[in-house]
N, C-alpha and C positions, 0 to 999 in steps of 0.2 A: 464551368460546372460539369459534373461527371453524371450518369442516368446510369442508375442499377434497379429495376425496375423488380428483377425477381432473381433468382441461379440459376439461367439461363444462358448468360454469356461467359466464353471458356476463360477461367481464370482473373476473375474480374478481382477487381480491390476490397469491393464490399457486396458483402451477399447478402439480401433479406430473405427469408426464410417464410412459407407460409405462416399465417399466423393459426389456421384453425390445426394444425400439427399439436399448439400448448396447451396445456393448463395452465393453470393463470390463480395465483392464489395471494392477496395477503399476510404476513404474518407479524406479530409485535416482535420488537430487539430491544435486546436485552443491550444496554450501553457500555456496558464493562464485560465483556465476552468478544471475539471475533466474529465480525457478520458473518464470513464463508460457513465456519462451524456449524453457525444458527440455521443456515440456510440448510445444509446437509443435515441436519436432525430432523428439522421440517419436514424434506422430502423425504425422511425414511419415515417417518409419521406417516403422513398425506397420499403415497405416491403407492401405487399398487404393484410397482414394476421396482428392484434394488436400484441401485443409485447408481452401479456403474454399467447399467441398460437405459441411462439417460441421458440427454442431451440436456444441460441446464446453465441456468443463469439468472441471474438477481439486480436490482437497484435500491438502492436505500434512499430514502425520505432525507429531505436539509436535515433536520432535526435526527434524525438519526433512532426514531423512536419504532419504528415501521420501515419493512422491506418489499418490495412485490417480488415472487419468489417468481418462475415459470421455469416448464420443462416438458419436453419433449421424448417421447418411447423410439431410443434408436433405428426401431426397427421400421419404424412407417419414413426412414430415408434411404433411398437405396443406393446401391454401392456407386454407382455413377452421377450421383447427384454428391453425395463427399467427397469423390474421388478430386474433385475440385476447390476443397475447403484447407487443402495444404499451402497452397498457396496467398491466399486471400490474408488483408492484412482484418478483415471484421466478418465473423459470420452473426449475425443477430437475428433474432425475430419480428417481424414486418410492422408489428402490431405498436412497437416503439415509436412509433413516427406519430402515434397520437396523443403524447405524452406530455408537450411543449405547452407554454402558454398555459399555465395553471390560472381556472376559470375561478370567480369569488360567489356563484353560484351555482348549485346542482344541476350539470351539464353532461350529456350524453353524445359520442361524437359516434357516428356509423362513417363508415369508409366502406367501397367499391371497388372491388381492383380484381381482375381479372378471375370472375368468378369466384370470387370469397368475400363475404360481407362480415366486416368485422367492427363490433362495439365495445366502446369502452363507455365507462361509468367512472363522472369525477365529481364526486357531493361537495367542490366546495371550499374544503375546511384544508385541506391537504393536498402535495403536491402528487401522490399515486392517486392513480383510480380504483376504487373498490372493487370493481368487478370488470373483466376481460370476456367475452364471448367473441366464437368466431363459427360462419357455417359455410359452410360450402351453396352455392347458388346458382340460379338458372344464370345467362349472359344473354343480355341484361338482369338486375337481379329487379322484380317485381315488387312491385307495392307491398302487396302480401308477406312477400317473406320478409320485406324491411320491418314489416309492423308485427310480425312474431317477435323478431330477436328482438327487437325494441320491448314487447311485450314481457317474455324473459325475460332480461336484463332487469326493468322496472320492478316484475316481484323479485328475484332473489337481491337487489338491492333497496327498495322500499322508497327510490328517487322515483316516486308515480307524478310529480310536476315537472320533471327535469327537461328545459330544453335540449332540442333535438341541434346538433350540427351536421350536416354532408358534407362529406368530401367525395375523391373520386378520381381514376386515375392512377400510375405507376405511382411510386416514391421517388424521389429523390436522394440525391445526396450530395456533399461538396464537405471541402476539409477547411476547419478551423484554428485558430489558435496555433497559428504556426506549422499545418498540419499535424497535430497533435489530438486535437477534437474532431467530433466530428456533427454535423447537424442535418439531420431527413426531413424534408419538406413534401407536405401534399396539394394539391389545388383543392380550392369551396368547391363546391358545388350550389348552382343555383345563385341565390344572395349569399352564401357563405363564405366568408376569407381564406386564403391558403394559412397553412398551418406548420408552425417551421419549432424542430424540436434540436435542441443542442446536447452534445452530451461531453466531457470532459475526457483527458487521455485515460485518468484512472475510473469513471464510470465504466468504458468501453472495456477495461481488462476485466468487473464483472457481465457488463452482457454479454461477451461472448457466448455461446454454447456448449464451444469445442469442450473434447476434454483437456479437464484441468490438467492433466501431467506435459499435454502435446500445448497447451500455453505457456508454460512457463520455458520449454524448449524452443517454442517459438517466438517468444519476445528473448529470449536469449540468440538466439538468432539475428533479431532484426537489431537489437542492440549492436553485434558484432558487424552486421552489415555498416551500420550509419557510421561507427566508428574506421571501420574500411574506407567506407565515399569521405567522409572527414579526411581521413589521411590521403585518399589519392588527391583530394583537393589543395588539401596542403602543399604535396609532392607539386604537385601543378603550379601552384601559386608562388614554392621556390625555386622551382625552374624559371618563371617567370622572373624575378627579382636577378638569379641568378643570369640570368642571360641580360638583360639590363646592367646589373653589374661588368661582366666582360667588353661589354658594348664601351659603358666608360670608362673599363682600364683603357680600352685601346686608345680611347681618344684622349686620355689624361697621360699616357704614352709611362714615359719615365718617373715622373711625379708621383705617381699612383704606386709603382713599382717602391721606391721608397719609402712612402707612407705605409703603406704593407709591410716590407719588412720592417720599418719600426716599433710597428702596432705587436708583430709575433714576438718582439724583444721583450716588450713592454709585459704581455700578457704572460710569460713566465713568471714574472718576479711579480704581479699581482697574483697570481693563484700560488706562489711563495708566501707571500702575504695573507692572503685567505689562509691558505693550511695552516699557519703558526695564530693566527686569529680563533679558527674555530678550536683547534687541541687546547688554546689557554682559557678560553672559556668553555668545554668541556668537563677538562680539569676540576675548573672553581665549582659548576656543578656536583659533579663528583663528590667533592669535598665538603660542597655544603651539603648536601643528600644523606652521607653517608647512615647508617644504621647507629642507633645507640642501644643495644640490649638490655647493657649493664647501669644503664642509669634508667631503664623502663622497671627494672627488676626490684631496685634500689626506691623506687619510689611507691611500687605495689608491697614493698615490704615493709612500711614504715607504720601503715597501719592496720598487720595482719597479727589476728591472735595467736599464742600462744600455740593452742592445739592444732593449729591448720597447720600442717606440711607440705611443700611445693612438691610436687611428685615430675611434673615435667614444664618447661617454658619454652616457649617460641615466637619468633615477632613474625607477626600477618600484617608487611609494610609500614611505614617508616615511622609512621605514633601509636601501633598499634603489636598489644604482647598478649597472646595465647598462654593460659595455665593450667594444666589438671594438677589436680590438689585433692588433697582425704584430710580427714579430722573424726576423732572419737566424740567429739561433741558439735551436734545438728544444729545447736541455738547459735553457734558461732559462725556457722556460714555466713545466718541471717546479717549477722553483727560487721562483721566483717562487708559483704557488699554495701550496708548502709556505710558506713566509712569510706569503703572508695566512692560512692556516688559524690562523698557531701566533700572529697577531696578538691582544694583548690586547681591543682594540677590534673584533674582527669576531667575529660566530657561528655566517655557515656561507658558505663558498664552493663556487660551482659552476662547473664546466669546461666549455664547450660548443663543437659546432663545430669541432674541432680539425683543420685544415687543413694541408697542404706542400705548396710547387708552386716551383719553378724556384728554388729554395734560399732563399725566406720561406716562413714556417709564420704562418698568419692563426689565430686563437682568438677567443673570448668568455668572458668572464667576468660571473656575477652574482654580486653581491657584497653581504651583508646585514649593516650595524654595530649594534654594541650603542645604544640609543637614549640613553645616558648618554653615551657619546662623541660624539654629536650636541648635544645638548644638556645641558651638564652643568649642576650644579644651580645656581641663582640666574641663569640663562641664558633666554632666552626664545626 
């Protein structure tokens, strides 16, 4: 198990972040919109400081109905405290580690850790907590100031029953899920249990902090790493095989020598065989694919009135034919798409563009046939 207690150690894997540095805010999500989006309107809402003088980061609720947004004002980190966040593969906020083990009743967790007293607020019903506070404190932190922040906490959340948990002591952390997750543990404090919080690979790419442009450079990065250690692995693992192999030519002496070259004989005239393989069924592809324009055209014309004139045609893939078209009479469009709809041979007509100007009405039509009336069977 790995101890990242705070950003103090050079270049560490994961870095926790003070927690009293954030705000800490709630917000509803909207299900059919992009969380990141939601998140970034928020904080131009809420945040007194623009969006790219922040450090920020989010987690969404199972349900996906609520977000906890937080974020942080660049400026309260100084250049020697980042200067070490290039490397790291997690920079997060401390305050995450009390997240775990969603309580089924109105619970309050205080944590201790190196002069910072920080609480969270979880009513319950939901896997976020309602409210984040965090303060700076005496070391040890006293009675007194535990029972403000607790005190706070209770009125802007209105959990005035809510039991209390302590914790106390660094964070932790250790990699899950293949190393891919990751999970921060606290110790109780007193009679209280330790407290172990999981989070998944794709959780982790919104808690991060960093900025978003230097994340997506940086998982491009670790990408192309893994893919590198994958390949020198490989490299390794055929060297291996291959040095195995020469080991047995030598001792299968002659034998081996023959079977060899009649394997390289062999293996021309199969990749002979493959190539005349794949070109004839390429071919029959081909052939069955081909475009039919003139039979798409021939069947859009069978039930167009009178006054409509094809002005231009073109096929948009292999069932499917593009037309602008005019007519001195507007009733006949109507007339005209009910026709191809109720046509047996079409499955879905579209109206577009509908135009009127000095007594011609100009239109489009896309027009998609069934692939049987293109090619019916025994047809090529």
């Amino acid at each position: 198990m790995n101890h990242t207690p705070t950003a103090h150690a050079r270049a560490p894997e994961v870095i926790l972040l003070p927690a009293e540095r954030f705000f800490v805010r709630v917000v509803p999500l909207a299900p059919d919109a992009p969380a990141a989006t939601q998140v970034e309107l928020a904080l131009e809402g809420f945040s007194p400081f623009p969006l790219a003088q922040l450090y920020y980061g989010w987690l969404c609720a199972p349900g996906r109905d609520r977000v906890l947004v937080f974020a942080a004002y660049r400026k309260k980190f100084s250049p020697e405290e980042t200067a070490e966040w290039e490397q790291a593969a997690h920079v997060l906020p401390a305050f995450l580690a009390l997240l775990g083990d969603h309580p089924t009743s109105p619970t309050i967790r205080l944590w201790t850790m190196d002069g910072i007293l920080t609480a969270a607020a979880l009513d319950g019903q939901g896997a976020l907590p309602v409210a984040v506070l965090s303060r700076h404190t005496e070391e040890p932190a006293g009675a007194a100031q535990r029972e403000a922040l607790l005190a706070e906490l209770r009125e802007r959340t209105g959990l005035t029953s809510a039991a209390v948990r302590e914790f106390a002591g660094a964070a932790r952390w250790q990699r899950t899920a293949g190393r891919q997750g990751l999970q921060l543990e606290v110790s109780g404090r007193a009679d209280t249990p330790g407290l172990a919080t999981s989070f998944s690979k794709e959780e982790l790419e919104m808690l991060d902090v960093r900025d978003r442009g230097f994340l997506v450079e940086h998982r491009k990065t670790q990408r192309r790493d893994q893919w590198l250690w994958r390949g020198f692995r490989f490299c390794l693992a055929g060297l291996a095989v291959m040095a195995a192999g020469e080991i047995a030519l030598a001792a299968a002496g002659g034998w081996l020598k023959k079977l060899q070259d009649s394997m390289q004989e062999h293996t021309a005239e199969v990749r002979k065989i493959e190539l005349a393989q794949a070109l004839s069924t390429r071919i029959g592809e081909l052939a069955q694919r081909r475009l039919r324009p003139f039979e798409m055209l021939a069947l859009a014309n069978q039930s167009r009135p009178a006054s409509i004139q094809f002005e231009r045609a073109a096929t948009a893939g292999l069932d499917t034919l593009e037309i602008e078209a005019r007519t001195g009479n507007a009733a006949d469009v109507g007339q005209y798409e009910a026709a191809l709809r109720a046509a047996p041979d079409v499955t879905a007509v579209e109206l577009r563009d509908l135009r009127s100007r000095e007594g011609m009405t100009s239109f489009g039509l896309t027009i998609t046939f069934k692939a049987e009336a293109l090619h019916p069977e025994g047809t090529k």
